[in-house]
C-alpha positions, 0 to 999 in steps of 0.5 A: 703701715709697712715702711716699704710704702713709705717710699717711691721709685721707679726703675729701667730693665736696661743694664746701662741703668745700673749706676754711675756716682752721683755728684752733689754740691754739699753747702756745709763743705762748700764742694761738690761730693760723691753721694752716698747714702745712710740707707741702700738705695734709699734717700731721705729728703727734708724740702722748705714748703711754702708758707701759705698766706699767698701765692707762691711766686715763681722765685719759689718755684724756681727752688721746688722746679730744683727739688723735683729735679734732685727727686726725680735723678735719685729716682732714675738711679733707681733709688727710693725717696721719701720726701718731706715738704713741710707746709708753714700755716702759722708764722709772724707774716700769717698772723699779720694776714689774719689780724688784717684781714679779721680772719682766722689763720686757718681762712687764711691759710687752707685755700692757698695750701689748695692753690700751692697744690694745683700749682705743682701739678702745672709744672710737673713738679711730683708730690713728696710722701708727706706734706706735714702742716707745723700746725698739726706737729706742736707737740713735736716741737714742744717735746724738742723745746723741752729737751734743750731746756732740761739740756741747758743750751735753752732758757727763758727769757724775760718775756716768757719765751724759750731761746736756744742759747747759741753760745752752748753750741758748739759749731753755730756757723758751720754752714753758713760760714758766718762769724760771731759778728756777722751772726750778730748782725743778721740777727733775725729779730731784734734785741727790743723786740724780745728779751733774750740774753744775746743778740744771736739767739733765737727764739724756740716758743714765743709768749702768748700775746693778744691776738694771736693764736696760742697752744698750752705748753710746760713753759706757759701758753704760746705758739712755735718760734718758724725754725723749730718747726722744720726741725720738729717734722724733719726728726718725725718723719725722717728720723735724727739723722737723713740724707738731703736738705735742700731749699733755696740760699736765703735759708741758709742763714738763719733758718738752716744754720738755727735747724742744725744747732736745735736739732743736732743740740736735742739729739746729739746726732748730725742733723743731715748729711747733704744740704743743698741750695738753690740760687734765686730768680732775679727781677732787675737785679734784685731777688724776687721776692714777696717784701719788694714786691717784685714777684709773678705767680703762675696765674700771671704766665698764664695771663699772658697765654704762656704755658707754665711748663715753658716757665720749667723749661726756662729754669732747667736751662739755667743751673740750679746754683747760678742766679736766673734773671726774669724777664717776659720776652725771655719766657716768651723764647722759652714758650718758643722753643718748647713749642718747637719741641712738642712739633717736632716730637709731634711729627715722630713716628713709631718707626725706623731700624733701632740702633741700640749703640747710639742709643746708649751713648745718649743715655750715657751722656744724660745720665752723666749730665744730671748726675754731675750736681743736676747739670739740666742744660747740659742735659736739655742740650743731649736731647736737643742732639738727639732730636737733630740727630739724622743717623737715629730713627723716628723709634730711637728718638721716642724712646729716647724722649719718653726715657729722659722725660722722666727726669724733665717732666715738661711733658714730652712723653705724652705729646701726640701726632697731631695736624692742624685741623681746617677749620683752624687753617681756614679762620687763620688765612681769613684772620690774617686777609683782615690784617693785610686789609688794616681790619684789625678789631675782626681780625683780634675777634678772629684771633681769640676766637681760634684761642677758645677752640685750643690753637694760638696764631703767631705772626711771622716774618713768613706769614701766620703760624699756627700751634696747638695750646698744649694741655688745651 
């Protein structure tokens, strides 16, 4: 396969496109950095998949809604990406699902990688060029193990697991900034648990044990250790050494921190250049997460009649950095306002004068939002100005949209002039002479009814409002 095809991108025939610095926030130097990259024009990306027992949950989402974005503005500075989102199907929470449910892992783990699939589509979220499986890579992670074995910051520990030795790397904490004693401390798995020299190693292959699935390797029968995973399709697909690591901030430590020290051990070359993190989804103030169980997937937003898109469009107006609290009525204005968006667009006509100055002065302010370290609400806000903007025409504001839409995706450039059509207007107004009649049980049936045929009936201060189910 020529390694052209290997990478995507798109590109501008207008001279404004031809670039301006884009600036990253660099976890590892803790400040924002202009980005260069290790090849012209091109951009190698490693992004945490999920780890598919479950559904993911719009906490995670809320990290791949961040890595589409950093995808898709290297893309609009027209350079090439080649992206690795690696999919986790065995791993400790895995083999817990499997056990109790007395299935086997691949049961378990293919139709949630289906979901997790759809999922992206519902959001816009691009797919990466490879999607590699741990599972279909052990002998990657074996050929590591064995270098940092022959390497001697490996050993064997009294179980018959491999651990990295901490102490024979050198600079273990440099990015998550975490001294000997705090390393200690958040170790990932107990002492009792495994018998390894030190508290802060970490495991590379765990020892066959009964019930759980195994691979035969050098060091005796037994399955990968979660971090040697990543390090082992990261090196395969995008070499030593590459541009972007990005996932969300409760990876830094011990996962990114434990890929660094294995990987740049095995092959003495920095592992990557940027690493780039995402700030969480809060419910109540706590992370949303899976363990507490205080998570919502997109089958819940969609429950509740809430496009999914609204859920990206609420995401990009927070900064991908900043901590985002989950609340419905919050989601709820999200879906509002992004319905007040595709109306608008919906009444836009193909007409008017161009005015290529103002034009460029918009693209101008866009471009230097998103390349400021992602900055989406600075973003969102320029198009906002364009849309109230009464000096541009109907054409301007089209091409406008259609234009930074590609780095939004939330589905702007593909909505259509539409009305609502009579009939709808006319189940409306003998929905809403039920309710003045306190006739609400037909009125509901009238209601779900109007739902079915693709519109949603919004009662306000001013009398119904009607508004087409985008996607319906």
């Amino acid at each position: 396969m020529r390694e052209d095809f290997l990478w995507t991108s798109f590109s501008f025939s207008d001279k404004i496109m031809t670039l301006k610095m884009i600036k990253l926030f660099n976890t590892i130097t803790a400040k924002k950095e202009i980005f260069k990259s290790l090849k012209r024009n091109r951009v190698s990306i490693y992004t945490c998949g999920p780890t598919v027992y479950w559904y993911a949950h719009l906490g995670n989402f809320k990290t791949y809604i961040f890595e589409d974005i950093l995808r898709r503005t290297l893309k609009y500075n027209r350079y090439k990406i080649k992206q690795v989102m690696n999919i986790t199907d065995v791993e400790d929470k895995i083999i817990k699902k499997s056990q109790s449910e007395r299935k086997s892992i691949s049961r378990i783990t293919e139709p949630y990688t289906k979901i997790f699939f759809h999922d992206l589509k519902k959001i816009n979220i691009e797919k990466a060029e490879f999607f590699p499986k741990a599972t279909d890579h052990i002998k990657e992670m074996i050929n590591i193990i064995k270098t940092l074995l022959k390497k001697g910051v490996a050993y064997k520990g009294l179980d018959g697991s491999i651990y990295f030795n901490v102490s024979k790397f050198k600079n273990y904490g440099k990015l998550s900034k975490l001294n000997k004693r705090e390393i200690i401390l958040g170790a990932r798995v107990s002492s009792d648990e495994y018998k390894k020299e030190e508290a802060q190693d970490f495991v590379l292959w765990k020892s066959k044990k009964p019930n759980e699935p195994y691979w035969p390797s050098p060091f005796g029968e037994g399955r990968p250790g979660w971090h040697i995973e990543c390090s082992a399709m990261a090196i395969k697909y995008l070499g030593a050494s590459f541009d972007i690591h990005a996932g969300a901030v409760d990876l830094i430590f011990p996962h990114h921190e434990n890929e660094i020290a294995q990987s740049e051990a095995a092959t003495g070359k920095k592992f990557a250049n940027y690493w780039i993190h995402g700030e969480h989804i809060l419910v109540d103030g706590q992370k949303m997460s899976k363990s507490l169980g205080n998570f919502y997937t997109l089958r819940d937003i969609e429950n509740k009649k809430i496009n999914p898109l609204a859920f990206r469009y609420f995401v990009l107006n927070s900064h991908y950095r900043s901590k985002l609290n989950f609340t419905w009525p919050a989601l709820e204005s999200a879906q509002s306002a992004l319905d007040n968006l595709y109306e608008i667009i919906s009444q836009l006509k193909n007409t008017g004068k161009n005015n290529k100055k103002m034009v460029n002065f918009f693209k101008e302010n866009f471009l230097k939002s998103i390349n400021d370290d992602l900055n989406t609400p600075k973003a969102l806000s320029v198009l906002w100005q364009i849309i109230k903007e009464p000096r541009f025409s109907d054409k301007d504001k089209k091409q406008l949209i259609t234009e930074f839409d590609k780095v939004l995706s939330l589905g702007l450039s593909s909505i259509k002039p539409f009305k609502i059509p009579l009939k709808i207007k006319e189940l409306a107004g003998q929905r809403e002479i039920l309710r003045n009649n306190k006739q609400f049980i037909p009125a509901d049936t009238l209601r779900k009814k109007i739902e079915r045929l693709g519109y949603i009936v919004e009662d306000t201060e001013k009398g119904p409002k009607v508004r087409k189910i985008i996607n319906h």
